[in-house]
LODREN-364801 format. One line per field, with one value per residue: residue number from 1; residue in three letters; z, x, y of N, C-alpha, C in turn. Coordinates in Angstrom, 3 decimals. Layout:
BEGIN
num [NUM; ...];
residuo [ALA; ...];
n.z [Z; ...];
n.x [X; ...];
n.y [Y; ...];
ca.z [Z; ...];
ca.x [X; ...];
ca.y [Y; ...];
c.z [Z; ...];
c.x [X; ...];
c.y [Y; ...];
This chain:
BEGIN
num [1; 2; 3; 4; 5; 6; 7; 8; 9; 10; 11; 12; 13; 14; 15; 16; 17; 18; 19; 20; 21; 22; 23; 24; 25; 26; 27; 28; 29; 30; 31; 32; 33; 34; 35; 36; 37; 38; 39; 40; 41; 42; 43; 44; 45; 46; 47; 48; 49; 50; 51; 52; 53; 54; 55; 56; 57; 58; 59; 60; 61; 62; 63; 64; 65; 66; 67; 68; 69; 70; 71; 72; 73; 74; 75; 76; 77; 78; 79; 80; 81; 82; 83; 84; 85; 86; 87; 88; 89; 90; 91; 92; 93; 94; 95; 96; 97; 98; 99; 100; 101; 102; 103; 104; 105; 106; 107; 108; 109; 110; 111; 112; 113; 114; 115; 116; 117; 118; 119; 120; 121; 122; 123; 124; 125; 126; 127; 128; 129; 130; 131; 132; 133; 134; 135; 136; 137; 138; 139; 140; 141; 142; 143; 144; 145; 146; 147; 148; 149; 150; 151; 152; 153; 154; 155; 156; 157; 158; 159; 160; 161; 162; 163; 164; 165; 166; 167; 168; 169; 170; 171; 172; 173; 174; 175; 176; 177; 178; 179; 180; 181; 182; 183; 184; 185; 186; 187; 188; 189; 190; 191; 192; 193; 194; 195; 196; 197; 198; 199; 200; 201; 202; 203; 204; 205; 206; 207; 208; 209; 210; 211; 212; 213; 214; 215; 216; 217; 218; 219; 220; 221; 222; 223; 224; 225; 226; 227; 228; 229; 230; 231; 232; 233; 234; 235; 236; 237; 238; 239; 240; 241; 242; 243; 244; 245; 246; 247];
residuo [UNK; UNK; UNK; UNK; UNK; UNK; UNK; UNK; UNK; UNK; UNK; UNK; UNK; UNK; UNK; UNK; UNK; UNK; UNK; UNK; UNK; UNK; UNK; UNK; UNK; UNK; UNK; UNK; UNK; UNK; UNK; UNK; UNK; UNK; UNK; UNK; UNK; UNK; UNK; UNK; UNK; UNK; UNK; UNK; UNK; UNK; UNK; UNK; UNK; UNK; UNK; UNK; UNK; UNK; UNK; UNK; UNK; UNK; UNK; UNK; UNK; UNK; UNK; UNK; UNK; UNK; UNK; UNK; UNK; UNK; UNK; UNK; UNK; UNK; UNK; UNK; UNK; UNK; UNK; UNK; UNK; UNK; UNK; UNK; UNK; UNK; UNK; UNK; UNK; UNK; UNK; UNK; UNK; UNK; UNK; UNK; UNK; UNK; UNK; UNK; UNK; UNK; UNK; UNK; UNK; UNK; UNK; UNK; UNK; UNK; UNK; UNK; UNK; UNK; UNK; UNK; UNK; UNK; UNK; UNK; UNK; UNK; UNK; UNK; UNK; UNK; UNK; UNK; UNK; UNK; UNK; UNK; UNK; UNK; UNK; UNK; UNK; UNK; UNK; UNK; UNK; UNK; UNK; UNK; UNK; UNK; UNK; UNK; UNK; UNK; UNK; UNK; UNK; UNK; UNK; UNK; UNK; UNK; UNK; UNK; UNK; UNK; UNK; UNK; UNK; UNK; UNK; UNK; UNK; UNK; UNK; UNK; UNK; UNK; UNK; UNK; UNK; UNK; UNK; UNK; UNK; UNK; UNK; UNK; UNK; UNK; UNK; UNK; UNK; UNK; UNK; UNK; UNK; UNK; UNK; UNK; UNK; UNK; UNK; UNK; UNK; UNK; UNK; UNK; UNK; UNK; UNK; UNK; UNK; UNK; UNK; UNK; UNK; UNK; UNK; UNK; UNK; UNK; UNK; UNK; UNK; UNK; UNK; UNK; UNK; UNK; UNK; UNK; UNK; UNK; UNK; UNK; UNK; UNK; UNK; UNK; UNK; UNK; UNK; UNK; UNK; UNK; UNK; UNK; UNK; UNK; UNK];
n.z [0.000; -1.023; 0.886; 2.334; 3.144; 6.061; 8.445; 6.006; 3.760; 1.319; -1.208; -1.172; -3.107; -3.416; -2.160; -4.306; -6.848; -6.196; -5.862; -8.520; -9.936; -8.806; -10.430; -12.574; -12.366; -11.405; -13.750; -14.754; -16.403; -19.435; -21.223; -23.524; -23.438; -22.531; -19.558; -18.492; -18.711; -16.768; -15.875; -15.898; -13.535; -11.842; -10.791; -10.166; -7.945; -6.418; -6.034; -6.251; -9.627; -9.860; -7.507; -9.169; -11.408; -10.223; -9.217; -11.587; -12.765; -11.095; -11.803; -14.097; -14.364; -13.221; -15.761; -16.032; -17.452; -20.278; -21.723; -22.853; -24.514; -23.313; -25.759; -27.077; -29.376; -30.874; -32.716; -34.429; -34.497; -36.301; -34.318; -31.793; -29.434; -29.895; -28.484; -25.311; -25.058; -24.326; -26.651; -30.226; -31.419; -29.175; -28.775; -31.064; -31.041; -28.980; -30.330; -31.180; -33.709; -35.291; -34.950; -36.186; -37.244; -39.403; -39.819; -41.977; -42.523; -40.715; -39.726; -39.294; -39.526; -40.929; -39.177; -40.445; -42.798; -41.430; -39.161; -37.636; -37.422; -36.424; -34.406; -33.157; -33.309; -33.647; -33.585; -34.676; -36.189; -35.745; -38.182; -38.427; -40.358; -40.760; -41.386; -40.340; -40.054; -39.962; -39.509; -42.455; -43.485; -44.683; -42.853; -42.273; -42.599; -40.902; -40.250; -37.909; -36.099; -34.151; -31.895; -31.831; -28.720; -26.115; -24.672; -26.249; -28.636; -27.956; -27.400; -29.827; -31.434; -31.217; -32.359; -32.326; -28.778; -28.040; -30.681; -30.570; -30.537; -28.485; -26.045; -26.564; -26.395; -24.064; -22.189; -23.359; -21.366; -22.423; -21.974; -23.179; -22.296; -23.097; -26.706; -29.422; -32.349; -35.556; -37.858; -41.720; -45.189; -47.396; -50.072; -50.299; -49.323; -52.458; -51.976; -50.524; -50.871; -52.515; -49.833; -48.875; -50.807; -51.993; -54.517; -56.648; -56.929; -54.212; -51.636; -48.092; -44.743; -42.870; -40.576; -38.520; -35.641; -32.549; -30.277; -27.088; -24.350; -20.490; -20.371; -22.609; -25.152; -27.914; -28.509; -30.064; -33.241; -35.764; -38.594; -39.768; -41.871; -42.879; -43.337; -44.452; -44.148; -42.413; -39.930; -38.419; -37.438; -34.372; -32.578; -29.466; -27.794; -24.889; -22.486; -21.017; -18.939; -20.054; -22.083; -22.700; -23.072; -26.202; -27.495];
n.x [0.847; 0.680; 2.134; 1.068; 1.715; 2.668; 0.306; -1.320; -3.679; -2.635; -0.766; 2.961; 5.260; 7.475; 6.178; 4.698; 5.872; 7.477; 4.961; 4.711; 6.607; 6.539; 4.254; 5.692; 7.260; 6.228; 4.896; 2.502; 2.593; 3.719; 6.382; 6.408; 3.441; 1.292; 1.763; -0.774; -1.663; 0.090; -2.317; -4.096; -3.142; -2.524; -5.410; -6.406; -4.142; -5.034; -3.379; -1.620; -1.111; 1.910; 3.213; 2.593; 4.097; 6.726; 7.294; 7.358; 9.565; 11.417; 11.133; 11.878; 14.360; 15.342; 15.257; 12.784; 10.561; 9.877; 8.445; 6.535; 5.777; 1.947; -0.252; -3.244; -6.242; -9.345; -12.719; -14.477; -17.746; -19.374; -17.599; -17.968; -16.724; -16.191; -15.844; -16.299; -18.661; -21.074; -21.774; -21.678; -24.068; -25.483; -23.604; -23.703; -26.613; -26.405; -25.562; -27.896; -28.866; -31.050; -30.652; -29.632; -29.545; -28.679; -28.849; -26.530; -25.702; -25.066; -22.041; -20.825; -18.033; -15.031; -11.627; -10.323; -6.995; -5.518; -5.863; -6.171; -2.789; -1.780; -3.732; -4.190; -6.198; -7.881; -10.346; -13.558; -15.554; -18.020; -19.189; -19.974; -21.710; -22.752; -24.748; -24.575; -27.045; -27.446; -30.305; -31.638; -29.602; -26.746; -24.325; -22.213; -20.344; -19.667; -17.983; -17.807; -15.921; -16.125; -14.830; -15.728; -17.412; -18.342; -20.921; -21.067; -21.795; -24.897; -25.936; -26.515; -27.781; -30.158; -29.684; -28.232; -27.927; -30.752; -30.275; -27.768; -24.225; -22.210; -23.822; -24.500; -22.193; -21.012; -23.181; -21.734; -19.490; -17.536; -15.401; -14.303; -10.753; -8.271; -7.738; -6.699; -6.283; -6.625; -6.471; -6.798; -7.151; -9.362; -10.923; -14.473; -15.154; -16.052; -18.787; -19.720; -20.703; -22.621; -24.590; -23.884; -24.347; -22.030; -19.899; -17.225; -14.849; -14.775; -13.634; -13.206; -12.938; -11.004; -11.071; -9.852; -9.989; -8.951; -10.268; -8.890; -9.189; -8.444; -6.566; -5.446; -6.238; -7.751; -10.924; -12.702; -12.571; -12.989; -13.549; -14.449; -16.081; -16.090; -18.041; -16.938; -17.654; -19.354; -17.798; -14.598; -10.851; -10.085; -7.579; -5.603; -3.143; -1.153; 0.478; 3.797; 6.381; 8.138; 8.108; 8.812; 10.891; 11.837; 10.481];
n.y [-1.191; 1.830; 4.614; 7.967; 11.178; 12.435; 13.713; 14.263; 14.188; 13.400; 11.635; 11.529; 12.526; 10.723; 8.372; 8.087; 7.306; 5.316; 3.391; 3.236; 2.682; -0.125; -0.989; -1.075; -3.019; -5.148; -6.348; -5.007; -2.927; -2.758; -2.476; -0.069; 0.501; 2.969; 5.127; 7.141; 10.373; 13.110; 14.733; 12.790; 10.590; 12.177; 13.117; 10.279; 9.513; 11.439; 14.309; 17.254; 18.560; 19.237; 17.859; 14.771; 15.315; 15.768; 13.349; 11.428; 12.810; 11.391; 8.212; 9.155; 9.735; 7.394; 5.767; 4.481; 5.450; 6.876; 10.427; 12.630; 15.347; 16.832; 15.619; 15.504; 13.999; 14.048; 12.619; 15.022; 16.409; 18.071; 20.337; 19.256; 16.961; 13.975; 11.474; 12.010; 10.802; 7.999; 6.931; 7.293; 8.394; 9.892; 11.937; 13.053; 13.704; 15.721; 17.909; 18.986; 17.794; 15.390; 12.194; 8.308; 4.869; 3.214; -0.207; -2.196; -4.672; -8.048; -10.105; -13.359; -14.476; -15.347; -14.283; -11.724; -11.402; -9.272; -8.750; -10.853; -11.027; -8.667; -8.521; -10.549; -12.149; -15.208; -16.265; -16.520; -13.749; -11.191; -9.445; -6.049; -3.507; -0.386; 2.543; 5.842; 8.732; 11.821; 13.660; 13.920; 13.178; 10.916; 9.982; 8.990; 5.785; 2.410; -0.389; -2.261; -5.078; -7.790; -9.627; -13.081; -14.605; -16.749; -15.313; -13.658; -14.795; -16.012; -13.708; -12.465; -14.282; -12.955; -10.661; -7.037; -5.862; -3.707; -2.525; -1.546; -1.568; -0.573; -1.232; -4.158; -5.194; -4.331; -6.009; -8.081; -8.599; -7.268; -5.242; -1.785; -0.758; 0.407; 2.195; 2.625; 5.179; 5.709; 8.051; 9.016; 9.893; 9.428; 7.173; 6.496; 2.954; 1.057; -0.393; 1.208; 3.369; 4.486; 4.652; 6.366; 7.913; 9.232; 9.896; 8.939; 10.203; 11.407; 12.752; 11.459; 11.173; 8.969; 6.843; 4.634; 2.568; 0.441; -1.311; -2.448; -4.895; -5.122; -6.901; -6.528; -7.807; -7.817; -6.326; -4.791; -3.985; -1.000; 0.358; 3.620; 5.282; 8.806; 11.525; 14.478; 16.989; 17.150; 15.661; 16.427; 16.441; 17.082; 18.488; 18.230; 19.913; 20.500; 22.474; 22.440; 22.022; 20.688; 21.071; 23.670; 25.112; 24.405; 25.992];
ca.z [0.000; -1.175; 1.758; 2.640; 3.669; 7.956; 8.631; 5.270; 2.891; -0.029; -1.312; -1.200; -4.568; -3.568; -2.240; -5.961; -7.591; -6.086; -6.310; -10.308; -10.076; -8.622; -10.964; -13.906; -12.037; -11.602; -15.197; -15.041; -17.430; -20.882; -22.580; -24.885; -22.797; -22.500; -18.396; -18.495; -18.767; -15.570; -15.249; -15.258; -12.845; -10.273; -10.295; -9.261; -6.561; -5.104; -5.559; -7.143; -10.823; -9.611; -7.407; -9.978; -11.831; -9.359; -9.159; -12.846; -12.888; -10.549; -12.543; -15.335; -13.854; -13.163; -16.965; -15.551; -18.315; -21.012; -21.756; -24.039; -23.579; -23.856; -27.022; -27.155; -30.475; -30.918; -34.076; -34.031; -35.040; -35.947; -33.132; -30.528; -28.981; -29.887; -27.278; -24.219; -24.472; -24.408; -27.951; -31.190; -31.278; -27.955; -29.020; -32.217; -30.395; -28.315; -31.592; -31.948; -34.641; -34.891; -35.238; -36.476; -37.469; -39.835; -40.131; -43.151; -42.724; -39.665; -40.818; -38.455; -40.465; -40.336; -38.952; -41.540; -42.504; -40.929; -37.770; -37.536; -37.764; -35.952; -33.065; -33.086; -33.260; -33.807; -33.442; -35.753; -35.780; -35.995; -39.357; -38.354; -40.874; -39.809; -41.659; -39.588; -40.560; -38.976; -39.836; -43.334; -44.488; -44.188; -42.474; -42.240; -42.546; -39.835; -39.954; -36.451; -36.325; -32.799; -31.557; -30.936; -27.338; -25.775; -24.302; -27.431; -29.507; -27.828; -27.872; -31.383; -31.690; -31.431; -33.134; -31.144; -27.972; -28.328; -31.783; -29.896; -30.248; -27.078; -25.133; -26.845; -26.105; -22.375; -22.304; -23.388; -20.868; -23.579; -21.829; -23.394; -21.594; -24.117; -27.703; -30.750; -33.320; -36.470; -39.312; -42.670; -45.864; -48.665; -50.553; -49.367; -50.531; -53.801; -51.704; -49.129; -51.630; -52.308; -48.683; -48.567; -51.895; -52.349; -55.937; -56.769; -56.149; -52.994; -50.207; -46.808; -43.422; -42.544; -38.786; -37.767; -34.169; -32.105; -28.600; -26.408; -22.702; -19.794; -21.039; -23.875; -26.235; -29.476; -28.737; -31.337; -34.675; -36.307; -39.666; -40.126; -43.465; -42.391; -43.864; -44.066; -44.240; -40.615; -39.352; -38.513; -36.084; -33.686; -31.742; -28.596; -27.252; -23.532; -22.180; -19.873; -18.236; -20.810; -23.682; -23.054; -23.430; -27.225; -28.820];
ca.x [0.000; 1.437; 2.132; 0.954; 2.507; 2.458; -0.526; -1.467; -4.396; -2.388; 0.734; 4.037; 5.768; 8.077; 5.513; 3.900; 6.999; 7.097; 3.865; 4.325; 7.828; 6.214; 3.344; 5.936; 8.309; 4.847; 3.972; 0.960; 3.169; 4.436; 6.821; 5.419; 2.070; 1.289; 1.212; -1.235; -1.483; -0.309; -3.470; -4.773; -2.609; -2.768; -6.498; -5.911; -4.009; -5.440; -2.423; -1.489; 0.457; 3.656; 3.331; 3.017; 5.682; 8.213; 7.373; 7.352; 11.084; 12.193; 11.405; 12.637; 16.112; 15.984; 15.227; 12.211; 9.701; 9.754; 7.509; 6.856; 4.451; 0.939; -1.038; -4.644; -6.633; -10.226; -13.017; -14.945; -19.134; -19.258; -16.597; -18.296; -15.775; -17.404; -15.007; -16.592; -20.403; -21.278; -21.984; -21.883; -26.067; -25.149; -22.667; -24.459; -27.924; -25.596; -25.338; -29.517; -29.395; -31.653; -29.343; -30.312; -28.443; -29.281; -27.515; -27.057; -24.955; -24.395; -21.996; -19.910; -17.037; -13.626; -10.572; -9.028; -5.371; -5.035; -6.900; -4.617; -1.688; -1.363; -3.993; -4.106; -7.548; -7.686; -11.489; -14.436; -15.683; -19.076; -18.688; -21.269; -22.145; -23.957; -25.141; -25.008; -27.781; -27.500; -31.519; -31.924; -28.194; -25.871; -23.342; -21.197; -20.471; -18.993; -17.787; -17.227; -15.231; -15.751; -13.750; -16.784; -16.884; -19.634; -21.859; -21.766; -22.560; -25.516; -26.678; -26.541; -29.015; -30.989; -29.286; -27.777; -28.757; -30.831; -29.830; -26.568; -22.802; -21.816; -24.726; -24.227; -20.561; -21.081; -23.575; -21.006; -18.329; -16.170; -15.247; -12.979; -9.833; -7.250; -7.876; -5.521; -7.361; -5.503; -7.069; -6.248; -8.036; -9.634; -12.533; -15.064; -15.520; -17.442; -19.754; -21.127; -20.863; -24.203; -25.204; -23.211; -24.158; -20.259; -19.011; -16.029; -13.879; -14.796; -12.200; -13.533; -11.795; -11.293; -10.763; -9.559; -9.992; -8.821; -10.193; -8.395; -9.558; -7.454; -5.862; -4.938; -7.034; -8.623; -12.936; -13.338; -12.178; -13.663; -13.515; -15.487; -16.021; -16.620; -18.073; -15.681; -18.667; -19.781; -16.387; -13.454; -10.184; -9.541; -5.914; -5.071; -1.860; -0.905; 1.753; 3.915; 7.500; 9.240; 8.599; 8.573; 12.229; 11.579; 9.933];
ca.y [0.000; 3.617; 5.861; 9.131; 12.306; 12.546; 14.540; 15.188; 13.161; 13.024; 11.019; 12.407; 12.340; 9.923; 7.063; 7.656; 7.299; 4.164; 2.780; 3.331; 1.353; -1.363; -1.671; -1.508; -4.037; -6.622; -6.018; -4.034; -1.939; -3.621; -1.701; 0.619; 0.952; 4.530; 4.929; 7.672; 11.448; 13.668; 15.069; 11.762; 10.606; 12.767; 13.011; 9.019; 10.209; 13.075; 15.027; 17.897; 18.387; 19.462; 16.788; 14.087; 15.756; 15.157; 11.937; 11.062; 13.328; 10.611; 7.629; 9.472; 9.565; 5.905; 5.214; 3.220; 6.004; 8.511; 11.111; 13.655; 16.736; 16.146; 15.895; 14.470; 14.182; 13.274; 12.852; 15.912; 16.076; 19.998; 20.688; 18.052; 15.564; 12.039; 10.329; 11.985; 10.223; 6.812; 6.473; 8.638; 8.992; 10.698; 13.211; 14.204; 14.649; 16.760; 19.043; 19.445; 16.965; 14.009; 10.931; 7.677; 4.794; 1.683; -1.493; -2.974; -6.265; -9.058; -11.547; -13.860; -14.855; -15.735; -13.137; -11.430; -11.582; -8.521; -8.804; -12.426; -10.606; -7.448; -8.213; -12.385; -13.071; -16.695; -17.203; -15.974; -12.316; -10.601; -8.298; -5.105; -2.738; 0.362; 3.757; 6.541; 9.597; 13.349; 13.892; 12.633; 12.872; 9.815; 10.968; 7.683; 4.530; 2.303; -1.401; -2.680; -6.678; -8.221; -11.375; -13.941; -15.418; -17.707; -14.584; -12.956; -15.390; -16.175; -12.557; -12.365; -14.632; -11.864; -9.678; -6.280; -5.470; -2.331; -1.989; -0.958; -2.420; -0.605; -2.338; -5.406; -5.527; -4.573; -7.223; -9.812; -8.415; -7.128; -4.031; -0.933; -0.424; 1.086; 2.314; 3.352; 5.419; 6.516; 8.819; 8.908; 10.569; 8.146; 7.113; 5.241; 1.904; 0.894; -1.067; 1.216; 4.592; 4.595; 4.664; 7.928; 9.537; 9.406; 9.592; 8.059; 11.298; 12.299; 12.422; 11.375; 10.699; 7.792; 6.717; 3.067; 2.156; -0.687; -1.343; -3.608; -5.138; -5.217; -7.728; -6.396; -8.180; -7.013; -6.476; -4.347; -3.165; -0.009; 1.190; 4.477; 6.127; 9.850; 12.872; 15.435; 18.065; 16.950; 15.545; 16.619; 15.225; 17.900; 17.892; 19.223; 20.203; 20.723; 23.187; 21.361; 22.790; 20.077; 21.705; 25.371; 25.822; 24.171; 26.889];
c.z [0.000; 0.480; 2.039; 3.445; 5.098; 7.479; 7.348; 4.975; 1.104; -0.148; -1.161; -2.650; -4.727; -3.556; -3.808; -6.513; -7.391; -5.923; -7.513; -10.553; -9.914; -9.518; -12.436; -13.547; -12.054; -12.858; -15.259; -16.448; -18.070; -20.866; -23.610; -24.487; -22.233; -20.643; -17.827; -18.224; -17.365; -15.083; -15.070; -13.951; -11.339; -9.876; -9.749; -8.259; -5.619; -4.811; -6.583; -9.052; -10.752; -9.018; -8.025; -10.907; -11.528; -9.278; -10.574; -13.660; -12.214; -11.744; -14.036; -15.543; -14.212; -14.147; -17.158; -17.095; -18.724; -20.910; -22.501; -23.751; -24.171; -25.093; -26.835; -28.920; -30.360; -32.694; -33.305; -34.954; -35.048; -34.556; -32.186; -30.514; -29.503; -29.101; -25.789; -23.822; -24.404; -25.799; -29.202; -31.413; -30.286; -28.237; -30.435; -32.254; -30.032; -29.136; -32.033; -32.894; -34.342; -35.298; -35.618; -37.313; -38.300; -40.110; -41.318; -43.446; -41.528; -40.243; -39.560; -39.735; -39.874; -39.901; -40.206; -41.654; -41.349; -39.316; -36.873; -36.977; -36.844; -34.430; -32.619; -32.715; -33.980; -33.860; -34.639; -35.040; -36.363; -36.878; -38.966; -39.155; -41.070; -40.653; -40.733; -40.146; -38.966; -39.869; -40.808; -44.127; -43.718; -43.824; -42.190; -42.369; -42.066; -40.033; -39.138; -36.573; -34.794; -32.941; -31.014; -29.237; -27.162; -25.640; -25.409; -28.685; -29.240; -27.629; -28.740; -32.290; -31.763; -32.034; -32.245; -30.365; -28.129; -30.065; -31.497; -29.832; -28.900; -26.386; -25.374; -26.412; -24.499; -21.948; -22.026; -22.817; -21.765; -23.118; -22.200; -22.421; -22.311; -25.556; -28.311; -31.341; -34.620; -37.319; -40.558; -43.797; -47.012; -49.051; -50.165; -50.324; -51.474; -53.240; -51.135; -50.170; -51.655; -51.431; -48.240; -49.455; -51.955; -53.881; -55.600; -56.316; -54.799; -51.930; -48.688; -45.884; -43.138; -41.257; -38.403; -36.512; -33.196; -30.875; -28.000; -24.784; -22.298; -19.669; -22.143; -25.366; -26.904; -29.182; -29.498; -31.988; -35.522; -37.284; -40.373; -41.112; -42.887; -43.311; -43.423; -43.912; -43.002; -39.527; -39.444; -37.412; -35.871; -32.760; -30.657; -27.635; -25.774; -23.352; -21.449; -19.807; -19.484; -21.678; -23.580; -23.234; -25.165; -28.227; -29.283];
c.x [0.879; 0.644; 1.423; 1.567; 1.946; 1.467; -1.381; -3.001; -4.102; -0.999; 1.383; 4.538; 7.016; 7.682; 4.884; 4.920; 7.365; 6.169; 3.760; 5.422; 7.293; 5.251; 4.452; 6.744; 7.374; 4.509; 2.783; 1.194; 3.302; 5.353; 6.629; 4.266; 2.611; 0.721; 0.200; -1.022; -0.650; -1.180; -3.821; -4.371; -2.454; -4.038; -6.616; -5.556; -3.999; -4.631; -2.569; -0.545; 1.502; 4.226; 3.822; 3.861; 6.881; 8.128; 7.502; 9.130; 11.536; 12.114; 11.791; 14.254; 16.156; 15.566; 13.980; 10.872; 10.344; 8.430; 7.596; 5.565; 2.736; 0.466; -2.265; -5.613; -7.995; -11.406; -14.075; -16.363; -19.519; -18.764; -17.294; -17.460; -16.751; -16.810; -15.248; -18.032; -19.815; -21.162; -21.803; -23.260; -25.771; -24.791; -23.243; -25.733; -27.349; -26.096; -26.643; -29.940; -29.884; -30.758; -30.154; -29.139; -29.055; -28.390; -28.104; -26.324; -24.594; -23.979; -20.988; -18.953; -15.387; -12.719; -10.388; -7.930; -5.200; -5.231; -5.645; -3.438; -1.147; -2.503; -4.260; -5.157; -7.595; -8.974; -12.247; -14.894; -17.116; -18.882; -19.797; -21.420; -22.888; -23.919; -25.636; -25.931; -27.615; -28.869; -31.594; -30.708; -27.650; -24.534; -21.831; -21.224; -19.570; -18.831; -16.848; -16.915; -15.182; -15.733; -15.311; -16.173; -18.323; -21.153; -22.268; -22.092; -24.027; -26.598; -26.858; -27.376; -29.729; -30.987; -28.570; -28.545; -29.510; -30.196; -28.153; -24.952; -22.459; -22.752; -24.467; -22.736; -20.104; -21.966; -22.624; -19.394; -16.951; -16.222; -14.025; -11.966; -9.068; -8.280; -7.138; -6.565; -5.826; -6.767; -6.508; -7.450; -8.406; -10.776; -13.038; -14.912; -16.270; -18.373; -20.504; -21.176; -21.847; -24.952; -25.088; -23.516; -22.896; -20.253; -17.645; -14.989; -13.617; -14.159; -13.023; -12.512; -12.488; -10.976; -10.409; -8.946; -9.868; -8.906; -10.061; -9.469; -8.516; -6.332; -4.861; -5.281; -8.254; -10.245; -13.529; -12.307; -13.417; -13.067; -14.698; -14.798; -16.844; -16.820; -17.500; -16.372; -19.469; -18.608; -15.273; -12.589; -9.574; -8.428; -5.798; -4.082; -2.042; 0.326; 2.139; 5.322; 8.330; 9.521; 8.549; 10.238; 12.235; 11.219; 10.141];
c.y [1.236; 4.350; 6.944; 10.319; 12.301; 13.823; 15.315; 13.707; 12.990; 12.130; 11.743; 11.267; 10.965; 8.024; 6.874; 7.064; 5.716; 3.302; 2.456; 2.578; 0.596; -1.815; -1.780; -2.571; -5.310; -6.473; -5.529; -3.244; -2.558; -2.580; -1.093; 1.556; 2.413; 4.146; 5.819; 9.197; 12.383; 13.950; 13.744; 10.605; 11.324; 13.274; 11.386; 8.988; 10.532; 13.967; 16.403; 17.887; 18.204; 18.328; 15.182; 14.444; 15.087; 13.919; 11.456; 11.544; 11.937; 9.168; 7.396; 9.504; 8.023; 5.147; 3.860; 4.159; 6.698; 9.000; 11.960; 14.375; 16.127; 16.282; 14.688; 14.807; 13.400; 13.490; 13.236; 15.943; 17.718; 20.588; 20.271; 17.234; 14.414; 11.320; 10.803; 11.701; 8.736; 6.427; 7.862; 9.111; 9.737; 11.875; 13.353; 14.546; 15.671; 17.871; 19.755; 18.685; 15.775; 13.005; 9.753; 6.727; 2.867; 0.659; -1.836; -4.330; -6.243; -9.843; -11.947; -14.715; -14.841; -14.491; -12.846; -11.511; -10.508; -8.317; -10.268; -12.305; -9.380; -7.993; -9.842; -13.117; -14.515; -17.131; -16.383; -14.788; -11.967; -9.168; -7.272; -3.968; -1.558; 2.157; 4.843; 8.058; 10.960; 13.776; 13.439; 12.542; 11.871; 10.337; 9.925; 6.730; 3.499; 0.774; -1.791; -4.602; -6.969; -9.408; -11.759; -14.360; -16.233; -16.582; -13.651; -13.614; -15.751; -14.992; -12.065; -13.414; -13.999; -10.818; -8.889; -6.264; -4.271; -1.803; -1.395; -1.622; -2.320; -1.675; -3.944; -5.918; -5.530; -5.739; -8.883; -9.508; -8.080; -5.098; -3.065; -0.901; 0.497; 1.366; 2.983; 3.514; 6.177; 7.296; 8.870; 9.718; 9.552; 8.184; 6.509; 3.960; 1.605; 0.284; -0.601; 2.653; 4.821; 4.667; 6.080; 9.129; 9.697; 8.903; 9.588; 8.756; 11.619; 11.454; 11.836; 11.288; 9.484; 7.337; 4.915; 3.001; 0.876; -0.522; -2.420; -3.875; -4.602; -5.662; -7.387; -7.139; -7.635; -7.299; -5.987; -3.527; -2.002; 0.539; 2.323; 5.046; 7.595; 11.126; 13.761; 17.308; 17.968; 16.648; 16.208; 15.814; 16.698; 16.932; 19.031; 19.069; 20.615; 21.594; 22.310; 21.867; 21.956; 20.477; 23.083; 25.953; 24.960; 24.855; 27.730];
C-alpha cells in the first residue's frame, strides 16, 4: 500500500513514484504501454500536478519512463468531442441533430489476414455494418469486427442489444480499456458509396480504431467512413514545463 505524507491526505511524490515502479516491475506496465497522462494521474491520486511531476522526474532519472508533452486528439461532429459520451447517437444529439443509425450487414465470419496478424484473433468475428444519418443525411459509414466469445454469440441470436454495439458488447463483458485510433483521408468503398451519396472522387476521413480489454485483447475493430462536411479530427496540445524551453 502507497504511503501518505504525515498529517497530510495526499501522497508524497516519492511514495507515488514508487507505487508506479512497482506496478511496472509486476507487469501491469508492458513496454510501450502509454502509463497515463499527468493530469490523469494525479487526479488518481489526489495530488497535485507538480506533485506528480516530481514523481514522474524521478522515474525518469531511473530510466524506468519517457515522456513527451501532452497531445490528445479526438473525431470531431461539428466541433463536438465524440469520445466523451457513451456512444456517437449521444454526441451528435448533443449538436440538436436528430441521429439515427441503420444497419445494413451481420456476418460472423472468419478473422481477416489482418486482424490475424497485428492483433491475433484466432477465433471468428461478428462483421457489423452500420449507416449513420445526422436527420436525413448519411453521415457515415462504420464497420465494427468483434472477436466472438460464448456470451456474445448467444446474444446475437438476437441480433444487437438495443440496436446498440456498445450495449451489446457490455452485455457480453467485452469491456474498453485502451484504444488506438488513427485517421487517414480516402474514398469510401465501392460497396457502401451509395449509402453515402459518395461519388467516386470524394475524399472522406477515414478513422480506424482498435479497442483492447485489460488484457490487452482485441474487442473491437472499427472502420469508419466519415463525412468530411460533418467531421473533422480535432488535436489538442498541452503546455507542460518540458517543452517550453523548445519553442
Amino acid at each position: 500500500m502507497t504511503s501518505k505524507s504525515p498529517g497530510t491526505n495526499q501522497y508524497s511524490y516519492r511514495a507515488i513514484a514508487e507505487e508506479l515502479a512497482s506496478r511496472i516491475q509486476q507487469g501491469e506496465y508492458q513496454e510501450g504501454d502509454k502509463l497515463g497522462s499527468e493530469l490523469y494521474l494525479s487526479e488518481e491520486f489526489g495530488v497535485a500536478r507538480g506533485t506528480m511531476r516530481k514523481a514522474l522526474d524521478i522515474l525518469k532519472r531511473q530510466h524506468m519512463i519517457q515522456t513527451r508533452s501532452g497531445v490528445g486528439s479526438f473525431v470531431a461532429f461539428h466541433g463536438h468531442s465524440m469520445e466523451s459520451t457513451p456512444s456517437w447517437t449521444d454526441a451528435i444529439a448533443k449538436t440538436g441533430s436528430i441521429s439515427s443509425t441503420k444497419v445494413i450487414s451481420i456476418e460472423k465470419m472468419p478473422p481477416t489476414t489482418f486482424l490475424k496478424a497485428t492483433y491475433h484473433v484466432d477465433c471468428d468475428i461478428y462483421r457489423i455494418t452500420r449507416c449513420r444519418m445526422s436527420g436525413e443525411d448519411p453521415v457515415s459509414v462504420e464497420i465494427s469486427s468483434l472477436p466472438s466469445n460464448k456470451m456474445l454469440d448467444l446474444l446475437m441470436e438476437r441480433g444487437l442489444l438495443g440496436g446498440s454495439i456498445a450495449l451489446t458488447m457490455k452485455a457480453a463483458g467485452m469491456i474498453p480499456y485502451k484504444s488506438v485510433q488513427d485517421a487517414t483521408v480516402g474514398t469510401v468503398p465501392e460497396l457502401y458509396g451509395k449509402q453515402l451519396n459518395a461519388q467516386e472522387t470524394d475524399r472522406y476521413l477515414i478513422v480506424n480504431r482498435a479497442s483492447l480489454d485489460s488484457d490487452g485483447k482485441l474487442i473491437e475493430y472499427v472502420i469508419s467512413s466519415l463525412n468530411p462536411n460533418h467531421f473533422s479530427l480535432h488535436m489538442e496540445f498541452e503546455r507542460t514545463e518540458e517543452n517550453e524551453g523548445n519553442e
